[in-house]
Backbone as numpy.savetxt, mean C-alpha at the origin, in Angstrom:
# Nx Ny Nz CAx CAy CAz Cx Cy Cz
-13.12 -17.11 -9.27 -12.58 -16.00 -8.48 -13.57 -14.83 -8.41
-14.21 -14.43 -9.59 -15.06 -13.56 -9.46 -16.29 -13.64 -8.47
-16.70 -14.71 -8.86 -17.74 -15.37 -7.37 -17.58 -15.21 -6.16
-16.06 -15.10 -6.03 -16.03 -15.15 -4.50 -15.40 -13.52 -3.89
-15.30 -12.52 -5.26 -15.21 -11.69 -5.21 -16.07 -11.03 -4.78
-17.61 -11.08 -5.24 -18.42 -10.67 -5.46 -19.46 -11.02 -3.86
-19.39 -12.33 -3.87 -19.64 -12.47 -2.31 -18.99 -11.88 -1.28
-18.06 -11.99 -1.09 -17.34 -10.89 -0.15 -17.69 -9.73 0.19
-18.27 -9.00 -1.72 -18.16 -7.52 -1.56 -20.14 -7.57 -1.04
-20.39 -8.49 -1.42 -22.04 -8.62 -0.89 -22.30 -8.73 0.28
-21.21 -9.30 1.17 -21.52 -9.67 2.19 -21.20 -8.55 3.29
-19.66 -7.91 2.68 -19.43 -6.69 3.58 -20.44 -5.24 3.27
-21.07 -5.08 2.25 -22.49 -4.10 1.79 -23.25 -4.76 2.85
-24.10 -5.65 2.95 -25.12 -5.75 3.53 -24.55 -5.57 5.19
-23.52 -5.99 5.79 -23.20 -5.62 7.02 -22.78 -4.25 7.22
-22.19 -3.81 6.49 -22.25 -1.81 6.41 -22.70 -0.95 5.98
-23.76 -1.17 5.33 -24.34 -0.14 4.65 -23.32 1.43 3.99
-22.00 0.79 3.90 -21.13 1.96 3.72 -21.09 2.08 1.95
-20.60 2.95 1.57 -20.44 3.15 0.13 -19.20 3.78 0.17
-17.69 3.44 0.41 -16.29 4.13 0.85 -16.24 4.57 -0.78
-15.34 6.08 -0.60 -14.93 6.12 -1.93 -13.43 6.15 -2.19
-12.58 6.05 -0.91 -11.63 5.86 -1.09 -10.74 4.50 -0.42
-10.15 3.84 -1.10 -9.54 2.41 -0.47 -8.16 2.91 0.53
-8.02 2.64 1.23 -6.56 2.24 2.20 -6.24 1.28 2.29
-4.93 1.28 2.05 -3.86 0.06 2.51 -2.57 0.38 3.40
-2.87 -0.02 4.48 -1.90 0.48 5.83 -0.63 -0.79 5.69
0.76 -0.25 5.89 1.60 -0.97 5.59 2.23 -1.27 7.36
3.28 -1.69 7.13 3.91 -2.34 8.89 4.28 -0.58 9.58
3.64 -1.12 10.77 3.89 -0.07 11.93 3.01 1.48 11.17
2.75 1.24 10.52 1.40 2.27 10.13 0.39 2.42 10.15
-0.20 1.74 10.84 -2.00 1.02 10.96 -2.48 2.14 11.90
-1.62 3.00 12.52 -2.38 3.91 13.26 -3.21 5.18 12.88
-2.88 5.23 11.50 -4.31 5.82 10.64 -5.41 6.11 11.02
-5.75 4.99 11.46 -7.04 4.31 11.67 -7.64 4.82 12.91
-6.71 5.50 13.76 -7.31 6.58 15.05 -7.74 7.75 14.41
-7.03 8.02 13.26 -7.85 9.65 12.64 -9.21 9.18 11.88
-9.70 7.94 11.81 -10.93 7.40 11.04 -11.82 7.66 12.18
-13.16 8.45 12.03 -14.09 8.55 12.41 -15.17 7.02 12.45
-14.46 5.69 12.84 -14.89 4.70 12.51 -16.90 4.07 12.48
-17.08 3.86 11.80 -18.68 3.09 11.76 -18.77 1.72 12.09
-17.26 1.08 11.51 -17.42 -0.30 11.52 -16.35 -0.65 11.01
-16.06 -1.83 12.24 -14.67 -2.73 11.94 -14.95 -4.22 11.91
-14.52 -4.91 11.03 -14.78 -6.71 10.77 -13.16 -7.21 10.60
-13.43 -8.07 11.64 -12.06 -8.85 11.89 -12.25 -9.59 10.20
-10.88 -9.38 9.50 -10.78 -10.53 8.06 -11.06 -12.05 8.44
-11.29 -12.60 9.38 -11.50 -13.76 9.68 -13.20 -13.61 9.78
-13.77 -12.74 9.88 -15.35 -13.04 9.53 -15.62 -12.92 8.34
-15.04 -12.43 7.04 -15.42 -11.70 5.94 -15.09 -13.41 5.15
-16.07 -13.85 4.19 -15.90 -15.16 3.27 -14.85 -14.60 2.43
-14.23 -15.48 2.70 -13.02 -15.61 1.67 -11.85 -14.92 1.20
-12.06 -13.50 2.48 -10.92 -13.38 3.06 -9.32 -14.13 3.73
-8.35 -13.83 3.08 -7.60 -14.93 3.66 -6.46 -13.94 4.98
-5.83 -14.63 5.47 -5.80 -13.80 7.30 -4.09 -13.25 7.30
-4.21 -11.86 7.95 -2.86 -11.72 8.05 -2.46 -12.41 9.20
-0.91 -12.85 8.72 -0.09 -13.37 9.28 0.99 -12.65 9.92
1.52 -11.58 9.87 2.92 -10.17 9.92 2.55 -9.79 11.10
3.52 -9.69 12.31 3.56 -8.64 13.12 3.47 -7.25 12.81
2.61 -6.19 13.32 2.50 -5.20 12.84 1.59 -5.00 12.07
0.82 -5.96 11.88 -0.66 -5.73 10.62 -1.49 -6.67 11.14
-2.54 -5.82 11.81 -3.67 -6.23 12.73 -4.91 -7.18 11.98
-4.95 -6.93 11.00 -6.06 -7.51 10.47 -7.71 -7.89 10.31
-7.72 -6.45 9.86 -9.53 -5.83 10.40 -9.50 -4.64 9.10
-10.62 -5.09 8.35 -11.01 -4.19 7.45 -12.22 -2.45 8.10
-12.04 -1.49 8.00 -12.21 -0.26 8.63 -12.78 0.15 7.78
-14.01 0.77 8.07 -15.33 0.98 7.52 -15.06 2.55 8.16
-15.35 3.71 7.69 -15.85 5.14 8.23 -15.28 6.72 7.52
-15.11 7.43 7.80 -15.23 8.85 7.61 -13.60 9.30 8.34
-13.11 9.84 6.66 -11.56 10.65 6.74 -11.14 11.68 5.76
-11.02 12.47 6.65 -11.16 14.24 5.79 -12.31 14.15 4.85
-13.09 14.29 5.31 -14.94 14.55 5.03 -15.21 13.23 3.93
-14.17 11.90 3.41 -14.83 11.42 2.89 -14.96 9.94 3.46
-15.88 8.76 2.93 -16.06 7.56 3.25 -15.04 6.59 2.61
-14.34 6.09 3.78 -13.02 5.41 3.28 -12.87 3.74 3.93
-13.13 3.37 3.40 -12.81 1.64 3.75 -11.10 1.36 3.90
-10.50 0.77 5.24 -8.95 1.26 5.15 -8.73 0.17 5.25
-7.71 -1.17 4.90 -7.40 -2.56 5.50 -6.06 -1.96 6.67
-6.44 -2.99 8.16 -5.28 -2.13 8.87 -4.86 -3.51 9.06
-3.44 -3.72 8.32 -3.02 -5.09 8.01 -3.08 -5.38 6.67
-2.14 -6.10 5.64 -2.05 -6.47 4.34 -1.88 -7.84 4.06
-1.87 -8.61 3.00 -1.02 -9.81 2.47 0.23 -9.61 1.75
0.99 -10.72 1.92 2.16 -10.87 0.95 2.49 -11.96 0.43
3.03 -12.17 -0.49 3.26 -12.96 -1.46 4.14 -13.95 -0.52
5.47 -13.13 0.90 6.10 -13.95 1.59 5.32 -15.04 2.47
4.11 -14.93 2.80 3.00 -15.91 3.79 2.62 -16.69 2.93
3.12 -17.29 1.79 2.58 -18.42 1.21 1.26 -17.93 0.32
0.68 -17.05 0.37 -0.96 -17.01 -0.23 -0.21 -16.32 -2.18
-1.19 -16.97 -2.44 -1.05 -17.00 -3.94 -1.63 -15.49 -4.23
-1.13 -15.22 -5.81 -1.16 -13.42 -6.27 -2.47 -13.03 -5.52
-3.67 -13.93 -6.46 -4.86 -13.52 -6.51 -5.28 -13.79 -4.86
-4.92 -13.85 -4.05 -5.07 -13.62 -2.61 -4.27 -12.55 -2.20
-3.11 -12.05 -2.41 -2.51 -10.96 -2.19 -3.66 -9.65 -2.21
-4.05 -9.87 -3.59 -4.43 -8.67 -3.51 -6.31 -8.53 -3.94
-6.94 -9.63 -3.30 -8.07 -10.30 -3.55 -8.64 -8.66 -2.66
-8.25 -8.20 -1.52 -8.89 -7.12 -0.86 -9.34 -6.01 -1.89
-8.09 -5.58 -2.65 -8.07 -4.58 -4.00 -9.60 -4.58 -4.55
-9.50 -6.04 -5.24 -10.60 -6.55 -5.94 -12.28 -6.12 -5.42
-11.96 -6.97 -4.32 -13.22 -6.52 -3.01 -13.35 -4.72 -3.03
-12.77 -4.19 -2.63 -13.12 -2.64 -2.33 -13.57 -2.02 -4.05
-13.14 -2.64 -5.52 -13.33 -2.23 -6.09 -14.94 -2.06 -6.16
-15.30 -3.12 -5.57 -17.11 -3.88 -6.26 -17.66 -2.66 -4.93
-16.98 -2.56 -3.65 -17.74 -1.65 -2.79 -18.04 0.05 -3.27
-16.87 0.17 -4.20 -17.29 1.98 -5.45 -16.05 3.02 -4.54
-14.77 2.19 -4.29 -13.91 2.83 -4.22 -13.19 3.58 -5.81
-13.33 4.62 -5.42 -12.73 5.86 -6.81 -11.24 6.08 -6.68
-10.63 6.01 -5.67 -8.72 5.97 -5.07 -8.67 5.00 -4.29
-7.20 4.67 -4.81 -6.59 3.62 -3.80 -5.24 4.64 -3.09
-5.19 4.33 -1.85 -4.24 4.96 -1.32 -3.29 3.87 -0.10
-2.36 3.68 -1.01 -1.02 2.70 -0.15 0.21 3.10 0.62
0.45 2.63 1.65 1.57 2.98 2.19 2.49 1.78 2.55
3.76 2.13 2.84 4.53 0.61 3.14 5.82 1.06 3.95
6.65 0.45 4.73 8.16 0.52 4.88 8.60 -0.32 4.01
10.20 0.64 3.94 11.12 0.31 2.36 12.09 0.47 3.31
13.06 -0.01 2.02 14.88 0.14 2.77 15.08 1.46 1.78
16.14 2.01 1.85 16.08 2.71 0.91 17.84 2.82 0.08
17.90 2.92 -0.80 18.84 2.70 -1.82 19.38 3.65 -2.57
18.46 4.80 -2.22 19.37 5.75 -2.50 20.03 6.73 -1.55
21.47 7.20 -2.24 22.05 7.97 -1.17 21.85 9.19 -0.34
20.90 9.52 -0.83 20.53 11.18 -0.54 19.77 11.04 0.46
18.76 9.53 0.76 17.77 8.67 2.11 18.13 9.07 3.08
17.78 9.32 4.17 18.14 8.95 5.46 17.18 8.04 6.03
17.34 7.70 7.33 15.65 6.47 8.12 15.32 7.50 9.04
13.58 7.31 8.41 13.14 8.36 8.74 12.32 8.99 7.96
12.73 9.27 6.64 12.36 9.81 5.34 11.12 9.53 5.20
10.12 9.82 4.13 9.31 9.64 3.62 9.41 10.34 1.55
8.87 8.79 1.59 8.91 9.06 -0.48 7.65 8.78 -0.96
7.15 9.69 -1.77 6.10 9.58 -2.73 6.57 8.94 -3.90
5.79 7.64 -4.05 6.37 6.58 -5.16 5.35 7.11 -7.01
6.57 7.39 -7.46 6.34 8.62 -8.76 6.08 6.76 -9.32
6.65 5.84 -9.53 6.95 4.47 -9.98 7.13 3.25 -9.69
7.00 2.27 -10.12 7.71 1.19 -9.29 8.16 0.34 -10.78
9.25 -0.85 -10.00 9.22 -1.91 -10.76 8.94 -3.46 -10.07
8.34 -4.00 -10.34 7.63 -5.42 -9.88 8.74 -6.55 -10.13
9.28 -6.85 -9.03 9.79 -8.29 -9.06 9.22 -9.14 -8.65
8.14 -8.87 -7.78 7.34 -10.03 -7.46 6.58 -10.89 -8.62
6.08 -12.17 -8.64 5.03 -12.38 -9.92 3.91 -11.77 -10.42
3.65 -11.35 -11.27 2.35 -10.35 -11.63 1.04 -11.22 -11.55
0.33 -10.46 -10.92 -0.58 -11.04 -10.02 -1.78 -11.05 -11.21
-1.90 -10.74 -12.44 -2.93 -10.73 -13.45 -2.17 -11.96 -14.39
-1.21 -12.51 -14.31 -0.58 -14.23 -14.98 -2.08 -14.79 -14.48
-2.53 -15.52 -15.49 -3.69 -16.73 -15.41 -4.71 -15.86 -16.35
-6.00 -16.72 -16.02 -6.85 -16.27 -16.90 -7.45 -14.94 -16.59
-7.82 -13.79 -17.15 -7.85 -12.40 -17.18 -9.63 -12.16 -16.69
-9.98 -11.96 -15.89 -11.36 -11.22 -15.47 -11.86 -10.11 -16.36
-12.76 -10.28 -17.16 -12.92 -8.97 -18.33 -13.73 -8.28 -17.63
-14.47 -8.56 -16.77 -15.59 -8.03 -16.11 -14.84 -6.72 -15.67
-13.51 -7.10 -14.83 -12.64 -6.12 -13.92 -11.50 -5.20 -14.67
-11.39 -6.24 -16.23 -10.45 -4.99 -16.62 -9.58 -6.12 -17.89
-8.88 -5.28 -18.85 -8.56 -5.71 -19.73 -7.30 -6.72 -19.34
-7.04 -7.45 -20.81 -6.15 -8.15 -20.69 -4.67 -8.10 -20.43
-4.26 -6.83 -21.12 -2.86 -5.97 -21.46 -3.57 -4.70 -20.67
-3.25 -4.34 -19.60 -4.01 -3.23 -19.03 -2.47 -2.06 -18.91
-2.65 -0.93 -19.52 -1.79 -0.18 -19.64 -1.01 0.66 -18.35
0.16 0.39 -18.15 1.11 1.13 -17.11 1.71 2.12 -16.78
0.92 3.45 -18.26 2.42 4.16 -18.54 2.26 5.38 -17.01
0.94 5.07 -16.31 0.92 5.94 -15.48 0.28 5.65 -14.39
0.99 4.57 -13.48 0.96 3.82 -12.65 0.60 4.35 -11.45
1.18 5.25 -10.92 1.01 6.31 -9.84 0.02 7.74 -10.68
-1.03 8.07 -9.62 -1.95 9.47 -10.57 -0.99 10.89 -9.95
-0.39 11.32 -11.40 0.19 12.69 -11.34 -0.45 13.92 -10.93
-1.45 13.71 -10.77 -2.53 14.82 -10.03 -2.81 14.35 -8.42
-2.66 13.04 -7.64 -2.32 12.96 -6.39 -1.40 13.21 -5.82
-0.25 12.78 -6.86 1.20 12.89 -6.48 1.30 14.90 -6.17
0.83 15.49 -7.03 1.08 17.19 -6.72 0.15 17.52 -5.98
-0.90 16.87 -5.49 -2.01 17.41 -4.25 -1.04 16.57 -3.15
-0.40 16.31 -2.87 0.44 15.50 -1.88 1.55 16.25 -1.59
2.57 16.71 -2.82 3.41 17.42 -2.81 3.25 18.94 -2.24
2.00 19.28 -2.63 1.82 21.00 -1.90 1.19 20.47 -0.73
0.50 19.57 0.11 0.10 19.48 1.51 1.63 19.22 2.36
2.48 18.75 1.47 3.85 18.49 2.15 4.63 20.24 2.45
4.48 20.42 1.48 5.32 21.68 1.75 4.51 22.52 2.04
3.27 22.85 2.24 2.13 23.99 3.11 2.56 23.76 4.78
3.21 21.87 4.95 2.95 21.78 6.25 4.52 21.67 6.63
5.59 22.18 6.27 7.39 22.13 6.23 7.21 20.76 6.13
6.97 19.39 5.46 7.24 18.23 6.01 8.62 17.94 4.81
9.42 17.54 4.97 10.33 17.29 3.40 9.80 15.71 2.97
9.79 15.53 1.54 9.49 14.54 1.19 10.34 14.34 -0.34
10.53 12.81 -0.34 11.56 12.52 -1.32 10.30 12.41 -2.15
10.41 11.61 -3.60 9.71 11.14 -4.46 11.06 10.31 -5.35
10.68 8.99 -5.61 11.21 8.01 -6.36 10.45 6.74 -6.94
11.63 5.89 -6.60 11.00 4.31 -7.86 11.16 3.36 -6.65
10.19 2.84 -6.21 10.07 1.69 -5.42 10.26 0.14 -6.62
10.98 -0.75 -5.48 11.04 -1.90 -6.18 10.67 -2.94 -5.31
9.90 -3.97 -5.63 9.27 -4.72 -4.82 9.34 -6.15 -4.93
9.75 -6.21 -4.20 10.48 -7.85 -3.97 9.89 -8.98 -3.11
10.27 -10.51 -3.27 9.44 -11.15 -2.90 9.43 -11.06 -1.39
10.72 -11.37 -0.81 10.85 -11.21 0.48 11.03 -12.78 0.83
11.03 -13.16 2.11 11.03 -12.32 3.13 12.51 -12.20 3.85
13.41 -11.99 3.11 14.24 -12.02 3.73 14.47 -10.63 3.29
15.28 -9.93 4.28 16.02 -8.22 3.90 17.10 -9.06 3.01
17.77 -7.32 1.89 18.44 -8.02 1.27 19.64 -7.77 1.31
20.60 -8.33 0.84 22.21 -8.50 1.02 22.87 -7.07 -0.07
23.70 -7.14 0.77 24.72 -5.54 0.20 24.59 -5.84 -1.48
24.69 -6.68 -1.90 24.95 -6.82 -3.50 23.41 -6.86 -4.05
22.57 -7.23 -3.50 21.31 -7.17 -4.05 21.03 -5.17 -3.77
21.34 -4.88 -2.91 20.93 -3.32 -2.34 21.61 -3.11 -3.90
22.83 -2.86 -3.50 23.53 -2.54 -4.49 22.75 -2.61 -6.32
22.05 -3.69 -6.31 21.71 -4.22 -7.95 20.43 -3.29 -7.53
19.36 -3.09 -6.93 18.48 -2.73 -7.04 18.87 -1.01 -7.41
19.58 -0.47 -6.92 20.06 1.33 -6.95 20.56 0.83 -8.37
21.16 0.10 -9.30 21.75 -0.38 -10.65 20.62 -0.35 -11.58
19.39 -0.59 -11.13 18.09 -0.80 -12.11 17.45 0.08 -12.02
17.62 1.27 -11.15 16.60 2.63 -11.06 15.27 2.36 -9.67
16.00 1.38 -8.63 15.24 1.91 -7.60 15.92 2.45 -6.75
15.05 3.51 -5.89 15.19 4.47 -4.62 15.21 3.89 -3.53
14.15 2.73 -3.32 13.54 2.19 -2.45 13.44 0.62 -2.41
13.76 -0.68 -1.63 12.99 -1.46 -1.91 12.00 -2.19 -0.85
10.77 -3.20 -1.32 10.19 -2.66 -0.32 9.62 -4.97 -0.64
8.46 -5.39 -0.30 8.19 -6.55 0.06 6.38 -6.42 -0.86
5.89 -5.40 -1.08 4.37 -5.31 -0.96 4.34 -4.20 -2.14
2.73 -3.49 -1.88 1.79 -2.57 -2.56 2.38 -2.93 -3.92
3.55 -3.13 -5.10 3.28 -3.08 -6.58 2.28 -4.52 -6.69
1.62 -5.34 -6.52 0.91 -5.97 -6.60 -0.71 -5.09 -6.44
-0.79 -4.77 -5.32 -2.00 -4.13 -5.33 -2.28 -2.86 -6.33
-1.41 -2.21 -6.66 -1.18 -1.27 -7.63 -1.71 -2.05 -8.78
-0.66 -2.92 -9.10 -1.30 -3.22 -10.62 -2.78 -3.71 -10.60
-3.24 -4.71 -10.02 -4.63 -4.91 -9.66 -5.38 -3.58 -9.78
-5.13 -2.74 -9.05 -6.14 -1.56 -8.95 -6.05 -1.03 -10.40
-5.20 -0.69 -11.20 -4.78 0.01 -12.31 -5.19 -0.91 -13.32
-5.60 -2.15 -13.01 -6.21 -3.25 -14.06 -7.99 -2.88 -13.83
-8.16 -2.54 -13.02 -9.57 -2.08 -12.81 -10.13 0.00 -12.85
-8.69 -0.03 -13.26 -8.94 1.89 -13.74 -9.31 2.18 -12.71
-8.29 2.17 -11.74 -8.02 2.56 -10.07 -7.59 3.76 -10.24
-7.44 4.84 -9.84 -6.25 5.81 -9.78 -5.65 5.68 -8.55
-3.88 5.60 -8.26 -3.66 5.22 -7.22 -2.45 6.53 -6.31
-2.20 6.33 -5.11 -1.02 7.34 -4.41 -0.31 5.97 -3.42
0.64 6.75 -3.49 1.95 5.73 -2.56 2.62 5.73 -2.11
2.99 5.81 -0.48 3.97 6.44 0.15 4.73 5.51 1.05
6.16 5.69 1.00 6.68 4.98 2.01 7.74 5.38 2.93
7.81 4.66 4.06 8.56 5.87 5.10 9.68 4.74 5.18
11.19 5.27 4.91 12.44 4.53 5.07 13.26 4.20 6.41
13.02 2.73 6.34 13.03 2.57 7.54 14.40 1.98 8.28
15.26 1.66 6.62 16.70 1.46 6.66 17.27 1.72 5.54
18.44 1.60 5.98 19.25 2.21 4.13 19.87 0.57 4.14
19.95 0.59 2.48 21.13 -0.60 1.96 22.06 0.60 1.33
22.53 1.58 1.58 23.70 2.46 0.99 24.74 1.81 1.44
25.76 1.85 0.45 27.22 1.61 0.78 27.73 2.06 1.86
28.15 1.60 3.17 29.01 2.55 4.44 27.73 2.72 5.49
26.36 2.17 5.04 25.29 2.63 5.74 24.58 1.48 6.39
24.97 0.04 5.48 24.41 -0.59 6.12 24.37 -1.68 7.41
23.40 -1.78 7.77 23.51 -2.06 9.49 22.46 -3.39 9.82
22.50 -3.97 10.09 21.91 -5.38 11.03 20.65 -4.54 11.15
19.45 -5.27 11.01 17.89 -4.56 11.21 17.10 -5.70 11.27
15.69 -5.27 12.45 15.19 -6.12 12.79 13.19 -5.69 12.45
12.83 -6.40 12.38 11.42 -6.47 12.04 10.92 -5.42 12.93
10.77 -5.63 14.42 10.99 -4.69 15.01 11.20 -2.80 15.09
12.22 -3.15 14.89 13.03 -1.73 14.78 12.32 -1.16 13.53
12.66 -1.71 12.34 11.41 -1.29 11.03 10.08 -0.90 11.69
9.55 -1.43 12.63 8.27 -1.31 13.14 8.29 0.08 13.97
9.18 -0.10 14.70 9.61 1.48 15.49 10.00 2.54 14.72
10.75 2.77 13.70 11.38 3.48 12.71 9.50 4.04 11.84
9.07 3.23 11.65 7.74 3.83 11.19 6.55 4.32 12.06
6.28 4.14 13.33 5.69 4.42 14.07 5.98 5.68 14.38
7.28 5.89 14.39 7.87 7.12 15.13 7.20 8.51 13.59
7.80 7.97 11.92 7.39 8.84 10.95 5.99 8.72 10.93
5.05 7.83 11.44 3.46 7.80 11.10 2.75 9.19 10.91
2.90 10.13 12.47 2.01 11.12 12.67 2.55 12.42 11.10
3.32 11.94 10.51 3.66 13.28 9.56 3.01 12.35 8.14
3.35 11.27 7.99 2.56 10.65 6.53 0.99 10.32 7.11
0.40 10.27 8.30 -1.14 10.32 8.46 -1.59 11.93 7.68
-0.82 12.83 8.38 -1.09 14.18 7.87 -1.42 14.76 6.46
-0.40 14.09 5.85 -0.30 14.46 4.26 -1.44 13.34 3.52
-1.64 12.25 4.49 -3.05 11.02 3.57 -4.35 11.79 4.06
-4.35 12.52 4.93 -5.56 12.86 5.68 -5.82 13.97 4.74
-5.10 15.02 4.87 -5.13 15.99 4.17 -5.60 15.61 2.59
-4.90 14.73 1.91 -4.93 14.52 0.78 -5.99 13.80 -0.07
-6.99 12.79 1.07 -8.51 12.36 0.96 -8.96 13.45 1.10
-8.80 14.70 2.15 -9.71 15.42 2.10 -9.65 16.60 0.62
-9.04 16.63 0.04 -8.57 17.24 -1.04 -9.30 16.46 -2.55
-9.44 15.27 -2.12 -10.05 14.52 -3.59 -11.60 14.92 -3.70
């Protein structure tokens, strides 16, 4: 795995001459980021070795090479998931890659349902936490090169992004929740009693993605930020028939206010 880590990250250096210091990960109906990127260079994931290809409506699939709020940011516009069949260490094989390119932040975004009552769709939450239901993507043999074996969690999300995030929110009136994302395999949305169990275990939010890439990054002494814009409720009395789609519209519509607060907030690191 490391081999083909390492090629990747060799292969996308010698075609960009970029040195990004901050990573992006654009979640569904959010990829439009990538118009505030002063771009240098875009590579379809189907040219990059050993890249494996998004599959999701809504995630284009082209790694973004260039310049956002004065710094050099490599963004993926398009993700993996654990629901397309590709195994952990492909989920989040990109993570890996941007580490070897001398990314210093990872910065993720995603649509969630949201689970708690106070939500509306629409919202936007800064993820203080998460809890991982998906399989942990560091099960198998451990890369020492990239990071320890037992790699410590107690501060999963960086408390110093999270409050440079929090005052660009309120300098600019935007309201923003902050909670516990929970991340599930997918792909199916989930049923009133699962909504229900997830608000029972201490999530706000649940969502399909990013706690995989999180832990990866945080196994390699990533510091990371995480935002997600709610794109339905599972609340009791709230919930409603939803379509891939509509999730897609529901975030498109919140994009231009969470571009603001990521833009702002690279330019701040």
């Amino acid at each position: 795995m490391l081999k083909k880590i390492k090629e990747s990250a060799e292969f996308l250096q010698k075609k960009t001459n970029c040195n990004p210091q901050v990573g992006i990960i654009l979640g569904t109906g959010l990829g439009g980021l990538v118009n505030e990127i002063e771009i240098e260079q875009s590579i379809s994931y189907e040219d990059i070795p050993n890249f494996p290809l998004s599959t999701v409506e809504g995630h284009s699939g082209r790694l973004i090479f260039g310049n956002l709020g004065g710094k050099q940011v490599v963004a993926m516009q398009g993700r993996f998931h654990f629901y397309e069949g590709y195994t952990m260490d492909k989920v989040t094989f990109p993570v890996r890659v941007m580490k070897l390119l001398g990314i210093k932040n990872l910065i993720v975004s995603n649509a969630s349902g949201g689970v708690n009552p106070r939500y509306e769709v629409g919202d936007l939450m800064i993820l203080s936490d998460h809890i991982n239901l998906i399989p942990n993507p560091l099960i198998g043999q451990n890369i020492a090169e990239l990071g320890p074996r037992f790699p410590d969690m107690s501060e999963t999300y960086c408390s110093t992004l999270i409050e440079k995030a929090e005052t660009i929110a309120k300098a600019n009136n935007l309201p923003v929740q902050k909670g516990v994302y929970i991340a599930l395999t997918g792909p199916t949305l989930e049923t009133p009693a699962e909504y229900k169990y997830m608000r029972i275990i201490g999530g706000d939010t649940v969502g399909m993605s990013t706690a995989p890439e999180v832990i990866v990054a945080r196994h390699m002494d990533i510091p990371c930020f995480a935002m997600s814009v709610i794109t339905d409720l599972g609340v009791p009395g709230k919930i409603k028939k939803v379509t891939h789609e509509e999730i897609q519209a529901v975030s498109e519509v919140a994009e231009p206010k969470l571009t603001l607060i990521i833009k702002e907030l690279i330019a701040s690191i």
